[in-house]
LODREN-306419 format. One record per atom (N, C-alpha, C): residue number from 1; residue in one letter; atom name; x, y, z. Coordinates in steps of 0.05 Angstrom, whole numbers. Example, Ala and Ser with C-alpha at 12.3 -4.5 7.8 and 13.67 -1.06 7.14 Angstrom:
# residues 2
REC   k r  a     c1     c2     c3
REC   1 A  N    264   -114    156
REC   1 A CA    246    -90    156
REC   1 A  C    264    -66    156
REC   2 S  N    257    -45    142
REC   2 S CA    273    -21    143
REC   2 S  C    258      1    157
This chain:
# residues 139
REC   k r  a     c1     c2     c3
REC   1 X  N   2317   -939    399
REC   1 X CA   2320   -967    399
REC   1 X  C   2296   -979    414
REC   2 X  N   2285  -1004    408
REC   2 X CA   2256  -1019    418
REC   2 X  C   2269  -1022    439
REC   3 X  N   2244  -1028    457
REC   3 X CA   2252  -1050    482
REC   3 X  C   2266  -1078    471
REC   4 X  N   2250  -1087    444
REC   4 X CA   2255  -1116    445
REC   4 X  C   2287  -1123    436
REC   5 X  N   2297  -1103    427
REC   5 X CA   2331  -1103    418
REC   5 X  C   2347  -1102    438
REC   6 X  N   2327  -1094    467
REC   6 X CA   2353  -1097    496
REC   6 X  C   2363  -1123    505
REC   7 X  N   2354  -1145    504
REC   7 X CA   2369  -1163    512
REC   7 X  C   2385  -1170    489
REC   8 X  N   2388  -1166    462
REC   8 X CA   2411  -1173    452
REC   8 X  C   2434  -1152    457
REC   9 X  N   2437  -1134    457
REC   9 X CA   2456  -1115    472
REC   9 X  C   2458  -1125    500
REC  10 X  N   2439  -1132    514
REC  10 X CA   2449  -1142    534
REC  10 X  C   2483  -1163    549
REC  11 X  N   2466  -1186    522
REC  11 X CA   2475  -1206    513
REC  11 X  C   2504  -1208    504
REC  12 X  N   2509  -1190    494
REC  12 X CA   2530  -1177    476
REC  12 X  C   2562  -1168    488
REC  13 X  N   2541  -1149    507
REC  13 X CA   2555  -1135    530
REC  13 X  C   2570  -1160    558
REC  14 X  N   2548  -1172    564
REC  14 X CA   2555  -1194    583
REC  14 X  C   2575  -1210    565
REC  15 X  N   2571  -1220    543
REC  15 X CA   2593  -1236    531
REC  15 X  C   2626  -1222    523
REC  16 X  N   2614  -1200    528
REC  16 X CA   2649  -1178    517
REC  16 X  C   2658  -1183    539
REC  17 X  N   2637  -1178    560
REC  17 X CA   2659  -1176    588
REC  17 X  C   2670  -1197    596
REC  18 X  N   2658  -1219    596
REC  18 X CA   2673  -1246    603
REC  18 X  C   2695  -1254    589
REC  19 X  N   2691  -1241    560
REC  19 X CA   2717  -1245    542
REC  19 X  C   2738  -1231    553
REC  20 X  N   2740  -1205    564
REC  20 X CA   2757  -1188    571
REC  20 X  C   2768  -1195    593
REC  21 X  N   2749  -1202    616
REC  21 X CA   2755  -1226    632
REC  21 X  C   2774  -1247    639
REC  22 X  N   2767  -1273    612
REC  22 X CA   2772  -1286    616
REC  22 X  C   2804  -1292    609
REC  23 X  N   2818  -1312    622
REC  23 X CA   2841  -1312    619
REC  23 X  C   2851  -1323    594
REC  24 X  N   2829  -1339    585
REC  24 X CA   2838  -1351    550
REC  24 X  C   2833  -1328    534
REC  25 X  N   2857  -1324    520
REC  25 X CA   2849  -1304    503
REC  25 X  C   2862  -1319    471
REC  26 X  N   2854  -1304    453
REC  26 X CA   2872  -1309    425
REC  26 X  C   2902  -1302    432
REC  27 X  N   2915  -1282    439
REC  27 X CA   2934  -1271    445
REC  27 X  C   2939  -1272    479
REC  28 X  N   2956  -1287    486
REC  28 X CA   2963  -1280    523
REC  28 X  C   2961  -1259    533
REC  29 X  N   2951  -1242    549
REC  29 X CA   2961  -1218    558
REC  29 X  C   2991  -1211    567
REC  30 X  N   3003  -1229    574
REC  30 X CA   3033  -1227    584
REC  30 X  C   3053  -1228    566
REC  31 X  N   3037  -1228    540
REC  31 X CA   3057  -1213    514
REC  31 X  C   3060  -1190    524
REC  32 X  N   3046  -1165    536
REC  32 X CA   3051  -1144    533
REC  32 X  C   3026  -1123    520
REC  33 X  N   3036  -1103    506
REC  33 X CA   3014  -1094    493
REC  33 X  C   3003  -1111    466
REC  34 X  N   3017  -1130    458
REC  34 X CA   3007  -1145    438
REC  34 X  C   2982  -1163    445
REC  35 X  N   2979  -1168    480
REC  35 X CA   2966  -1179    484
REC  35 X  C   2938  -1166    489
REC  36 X  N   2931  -1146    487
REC  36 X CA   2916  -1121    483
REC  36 X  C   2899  -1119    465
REC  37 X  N   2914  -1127    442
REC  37 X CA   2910  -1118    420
REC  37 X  C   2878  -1137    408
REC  38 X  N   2889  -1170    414
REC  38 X CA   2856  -1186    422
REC  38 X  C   2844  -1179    429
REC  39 X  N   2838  -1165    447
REC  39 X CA   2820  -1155    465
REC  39 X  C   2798  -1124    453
REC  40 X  N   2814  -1116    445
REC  40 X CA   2813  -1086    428
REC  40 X  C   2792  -1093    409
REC  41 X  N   2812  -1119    392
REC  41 X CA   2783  -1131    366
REC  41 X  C   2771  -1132    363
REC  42 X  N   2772  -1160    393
REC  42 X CA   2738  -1168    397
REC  42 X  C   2715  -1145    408
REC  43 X  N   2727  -1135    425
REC  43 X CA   2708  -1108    428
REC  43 X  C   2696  -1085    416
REC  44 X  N   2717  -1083    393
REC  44 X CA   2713  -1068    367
REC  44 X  C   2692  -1081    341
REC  45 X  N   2700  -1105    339
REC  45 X CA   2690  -1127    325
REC  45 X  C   2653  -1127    336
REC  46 X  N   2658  -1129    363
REC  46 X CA   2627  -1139    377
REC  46 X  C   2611  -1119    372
REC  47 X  N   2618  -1091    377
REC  47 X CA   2605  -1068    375
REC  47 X  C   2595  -1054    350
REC  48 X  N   2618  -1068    327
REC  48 X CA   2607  -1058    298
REC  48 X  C   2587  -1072    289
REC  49 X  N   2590  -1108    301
REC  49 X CA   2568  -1122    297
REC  49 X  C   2535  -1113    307
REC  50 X  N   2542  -1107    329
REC  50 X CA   2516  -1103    347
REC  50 X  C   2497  -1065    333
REC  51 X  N   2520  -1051    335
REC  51 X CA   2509  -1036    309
REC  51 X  C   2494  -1036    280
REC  52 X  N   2507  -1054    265
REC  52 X CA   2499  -1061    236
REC  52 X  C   2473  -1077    250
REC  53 X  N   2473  -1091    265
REC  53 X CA   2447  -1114    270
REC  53 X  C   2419  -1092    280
REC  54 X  N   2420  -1077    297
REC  54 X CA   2403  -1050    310
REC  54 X  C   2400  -1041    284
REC  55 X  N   2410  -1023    267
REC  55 X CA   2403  -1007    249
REC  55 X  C   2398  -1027    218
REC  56 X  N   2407  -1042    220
REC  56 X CA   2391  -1056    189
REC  56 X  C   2356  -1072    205
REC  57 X  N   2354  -1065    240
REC  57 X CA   2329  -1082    242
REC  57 X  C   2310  -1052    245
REC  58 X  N   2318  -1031    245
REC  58 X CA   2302  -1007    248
REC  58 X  C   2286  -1008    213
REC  59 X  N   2258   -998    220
REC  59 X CA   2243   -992    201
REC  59 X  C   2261   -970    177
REC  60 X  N   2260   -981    156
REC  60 X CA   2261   -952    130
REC  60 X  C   2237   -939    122
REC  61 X  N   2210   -952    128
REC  61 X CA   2194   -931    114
REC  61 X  C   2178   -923    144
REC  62 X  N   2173   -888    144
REC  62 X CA   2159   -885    166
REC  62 X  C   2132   -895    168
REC  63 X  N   2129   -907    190
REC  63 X CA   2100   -920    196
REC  63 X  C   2079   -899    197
REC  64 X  N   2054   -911    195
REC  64 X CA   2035   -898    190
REC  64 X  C   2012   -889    165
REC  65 X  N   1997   -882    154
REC  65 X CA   1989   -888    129
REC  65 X  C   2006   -870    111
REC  66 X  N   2016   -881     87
REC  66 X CA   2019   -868     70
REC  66 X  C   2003   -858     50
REC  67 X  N   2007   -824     44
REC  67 X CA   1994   -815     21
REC  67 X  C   1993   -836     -5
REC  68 X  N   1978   -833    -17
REC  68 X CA   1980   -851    -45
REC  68 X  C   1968   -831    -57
REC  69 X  N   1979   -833    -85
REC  69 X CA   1973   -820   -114
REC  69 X  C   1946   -826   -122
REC  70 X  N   1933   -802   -127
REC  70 X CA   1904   -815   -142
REC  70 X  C   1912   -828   -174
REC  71 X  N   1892   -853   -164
REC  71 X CA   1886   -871   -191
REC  71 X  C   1876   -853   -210
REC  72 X  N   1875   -870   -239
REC  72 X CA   1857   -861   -260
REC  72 X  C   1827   -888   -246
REC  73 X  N   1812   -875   -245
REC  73 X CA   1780   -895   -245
REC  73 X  C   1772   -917   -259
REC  74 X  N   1789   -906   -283
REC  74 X CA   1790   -926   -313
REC  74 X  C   1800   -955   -311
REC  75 X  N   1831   -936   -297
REC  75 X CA   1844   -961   -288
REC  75 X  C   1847   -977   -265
REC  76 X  N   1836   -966   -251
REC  76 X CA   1829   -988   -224
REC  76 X  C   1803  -1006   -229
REC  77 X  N   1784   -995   -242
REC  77 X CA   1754  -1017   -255
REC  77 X  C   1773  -1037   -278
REC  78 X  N   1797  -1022   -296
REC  78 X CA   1788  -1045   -317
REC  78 X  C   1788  -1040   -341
REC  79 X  N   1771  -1020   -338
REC  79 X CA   1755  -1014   -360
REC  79 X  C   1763   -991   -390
REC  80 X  N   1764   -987   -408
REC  80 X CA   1780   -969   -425
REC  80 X  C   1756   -935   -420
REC  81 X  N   1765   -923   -435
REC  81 X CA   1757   -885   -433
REC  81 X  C   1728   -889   -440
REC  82 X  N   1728   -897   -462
REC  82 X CA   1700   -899   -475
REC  82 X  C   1683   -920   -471
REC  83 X  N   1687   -937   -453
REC  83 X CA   1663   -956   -446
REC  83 X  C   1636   -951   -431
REC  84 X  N   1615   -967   -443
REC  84 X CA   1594   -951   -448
REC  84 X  C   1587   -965   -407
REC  85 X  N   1559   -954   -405
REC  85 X CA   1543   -956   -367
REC  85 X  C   1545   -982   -362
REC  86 X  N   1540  -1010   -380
REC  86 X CA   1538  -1027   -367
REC  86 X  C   1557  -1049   -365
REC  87 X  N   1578  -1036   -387
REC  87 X CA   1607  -1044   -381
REC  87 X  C   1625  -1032   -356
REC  88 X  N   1620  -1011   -351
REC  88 X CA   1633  -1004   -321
REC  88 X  C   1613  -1022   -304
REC  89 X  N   1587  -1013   -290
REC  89 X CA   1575  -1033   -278
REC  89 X  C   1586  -1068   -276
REC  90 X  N   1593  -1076   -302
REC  90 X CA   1610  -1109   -300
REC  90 X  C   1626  -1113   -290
REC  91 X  N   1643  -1093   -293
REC  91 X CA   1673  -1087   -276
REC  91 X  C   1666  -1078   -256
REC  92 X  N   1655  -1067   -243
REC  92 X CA   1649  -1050   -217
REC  92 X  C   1642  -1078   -200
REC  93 X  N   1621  -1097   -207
REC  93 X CA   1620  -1117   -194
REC  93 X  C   1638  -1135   -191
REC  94 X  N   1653  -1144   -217
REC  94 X CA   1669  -1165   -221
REC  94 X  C   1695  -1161   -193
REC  95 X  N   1698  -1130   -193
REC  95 X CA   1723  -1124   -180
REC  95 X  C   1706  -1128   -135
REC  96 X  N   1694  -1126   -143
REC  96 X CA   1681  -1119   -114
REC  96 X  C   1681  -1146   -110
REC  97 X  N   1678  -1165   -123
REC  97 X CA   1673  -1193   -123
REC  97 X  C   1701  -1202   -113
REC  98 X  N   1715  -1195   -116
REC  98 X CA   1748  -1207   -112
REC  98 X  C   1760  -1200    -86
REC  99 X  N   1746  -1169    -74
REC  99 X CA   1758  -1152    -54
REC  99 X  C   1734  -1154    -25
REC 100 X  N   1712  -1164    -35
REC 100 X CA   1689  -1162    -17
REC 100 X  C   1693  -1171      4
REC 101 X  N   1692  -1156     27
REC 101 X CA   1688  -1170     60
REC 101 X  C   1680  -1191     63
REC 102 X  N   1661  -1202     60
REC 102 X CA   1648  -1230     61
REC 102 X  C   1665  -1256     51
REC 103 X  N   1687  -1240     32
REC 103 X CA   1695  -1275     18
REC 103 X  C   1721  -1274     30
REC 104 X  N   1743  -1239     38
REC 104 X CA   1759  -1239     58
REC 104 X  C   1758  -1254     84
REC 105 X  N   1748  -1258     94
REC 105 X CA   1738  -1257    125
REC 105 X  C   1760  -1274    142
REC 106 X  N   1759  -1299    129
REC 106 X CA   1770  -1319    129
REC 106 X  C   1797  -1308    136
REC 107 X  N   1813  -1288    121
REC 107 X CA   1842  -1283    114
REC 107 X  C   1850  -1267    143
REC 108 X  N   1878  -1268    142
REC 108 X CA   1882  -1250    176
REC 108 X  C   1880  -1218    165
REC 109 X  N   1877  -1203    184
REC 109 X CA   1874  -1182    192
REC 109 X  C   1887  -1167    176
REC 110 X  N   1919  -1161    171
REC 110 X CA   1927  -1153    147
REC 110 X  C   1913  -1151    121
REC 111 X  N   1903  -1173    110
REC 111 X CA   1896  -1180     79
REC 111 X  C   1868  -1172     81
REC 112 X  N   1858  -1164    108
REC 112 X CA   1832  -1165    108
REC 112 X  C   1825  -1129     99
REC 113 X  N   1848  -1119    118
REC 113 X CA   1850  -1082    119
REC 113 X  C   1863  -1076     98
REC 114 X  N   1877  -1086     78
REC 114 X CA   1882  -1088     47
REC 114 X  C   1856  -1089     32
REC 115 X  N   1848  -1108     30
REC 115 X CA   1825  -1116     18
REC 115 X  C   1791  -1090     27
REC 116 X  N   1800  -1087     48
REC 116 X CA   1778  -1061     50
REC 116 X  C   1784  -1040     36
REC 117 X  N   1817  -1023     26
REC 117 X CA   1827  -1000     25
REC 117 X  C   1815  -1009     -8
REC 118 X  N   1829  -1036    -19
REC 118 X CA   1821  -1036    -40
REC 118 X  C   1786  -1033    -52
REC 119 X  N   1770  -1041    -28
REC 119 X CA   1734  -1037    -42
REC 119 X  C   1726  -1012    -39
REC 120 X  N   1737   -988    -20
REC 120 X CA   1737   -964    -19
REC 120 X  C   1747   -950    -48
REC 121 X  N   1766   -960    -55
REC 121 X CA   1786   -947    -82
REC 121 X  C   1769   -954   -100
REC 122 X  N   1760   -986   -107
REC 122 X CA   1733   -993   -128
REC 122 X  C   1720   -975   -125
REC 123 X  N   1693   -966   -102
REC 123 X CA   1676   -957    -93
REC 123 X  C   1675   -921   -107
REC 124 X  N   1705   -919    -94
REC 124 X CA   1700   -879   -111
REC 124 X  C   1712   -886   -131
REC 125 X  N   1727   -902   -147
REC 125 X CA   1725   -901   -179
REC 125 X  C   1703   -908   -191
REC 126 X  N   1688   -916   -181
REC 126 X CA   1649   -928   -198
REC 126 X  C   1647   -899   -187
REC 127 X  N   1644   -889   -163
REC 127 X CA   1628   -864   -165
REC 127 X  C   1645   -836   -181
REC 128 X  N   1669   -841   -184
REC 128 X CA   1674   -816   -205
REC 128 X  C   1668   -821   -229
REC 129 X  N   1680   -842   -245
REC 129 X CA   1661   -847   -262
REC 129 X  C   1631   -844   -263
REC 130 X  N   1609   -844   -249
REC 130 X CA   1588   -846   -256
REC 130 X  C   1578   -819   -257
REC 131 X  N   1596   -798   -241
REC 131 X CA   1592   -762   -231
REC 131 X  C   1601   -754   -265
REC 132 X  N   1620   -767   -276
REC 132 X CA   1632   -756   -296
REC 132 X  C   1616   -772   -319
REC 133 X  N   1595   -785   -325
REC 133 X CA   1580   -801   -354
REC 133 X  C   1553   -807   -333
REC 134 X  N   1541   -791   -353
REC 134 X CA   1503   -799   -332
REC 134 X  C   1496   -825   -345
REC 135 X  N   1497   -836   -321
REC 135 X CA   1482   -872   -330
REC 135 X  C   1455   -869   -338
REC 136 X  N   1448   -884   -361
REC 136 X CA   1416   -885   -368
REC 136 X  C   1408   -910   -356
REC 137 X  N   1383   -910   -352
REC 137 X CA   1376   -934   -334
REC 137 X  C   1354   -949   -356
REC 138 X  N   1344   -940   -366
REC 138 X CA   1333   -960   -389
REC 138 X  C   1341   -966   -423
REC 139 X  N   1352   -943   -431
REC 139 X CA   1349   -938   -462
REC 139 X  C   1372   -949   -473
């Protein structure tokens, strides 16, 4: 459990006790054991609550980077199987154009470390593609 979930347990705890405490209850205590039985509830009641609240605020996915599946190259540029050097090159910019640090900057810190993971992923799909089809440079 975080630190930051201790004062609501805190909170919780201090409020059971005053209830248990206190002499107003739903049920009198001088019923007997019926008068007990309020008491039982709310304490049972407080504790299932304070449970469900702790464990639906705990993380489901473990932190940290996750593995990711390699892309197809094809389909992170854009571009189809057979497109010829200077149609990847269009896409290769067009996409760097969208993800580029310089036009990020602006954005917070999140969108910014998104936006880098994504010009890295551009970056080695232009270069597998280009390892796998030799670019001609003039012809």
């Amino acid at each position: 459990m975080s630190l930051a979930r201790w004062p609501l347990v805190f909170a919780v705890g201090v409020g059971l006790l005053l209830y248990l405490r206190s002499p107003i209850d739903l049920l009198p205590d001088r019923i007997g054991a019926m008068g007990l039985l309020d008491d039982l509830l709310v304490a049972v009641s407080a504790i299932w609550w304070l449970r469900r609240r702790i464990k639906s605020a705990e993380p489901t996915e473990p932190t940290g980077p996750r593995p990711q599946a390699p892309r197809d190259p094809h389909a992170v540029l854009g571009v189809a199987r057979g497109a010829t050097a200077e149609t990847i090159a269009r896409a290769y910019r067009e996409q760097m154009k969208l993800y580029h640090p310089d036009r990020v900057a602006s954005l917070g810190p999140e969108l910014r470390a998104l936006a880098h993971e994504k010009c890295l992923e551009i970056q080695c799909a232009y270069e597998a593609i280009g390892k796998r089809r030799p670019f001609s440079s003039g012809s």
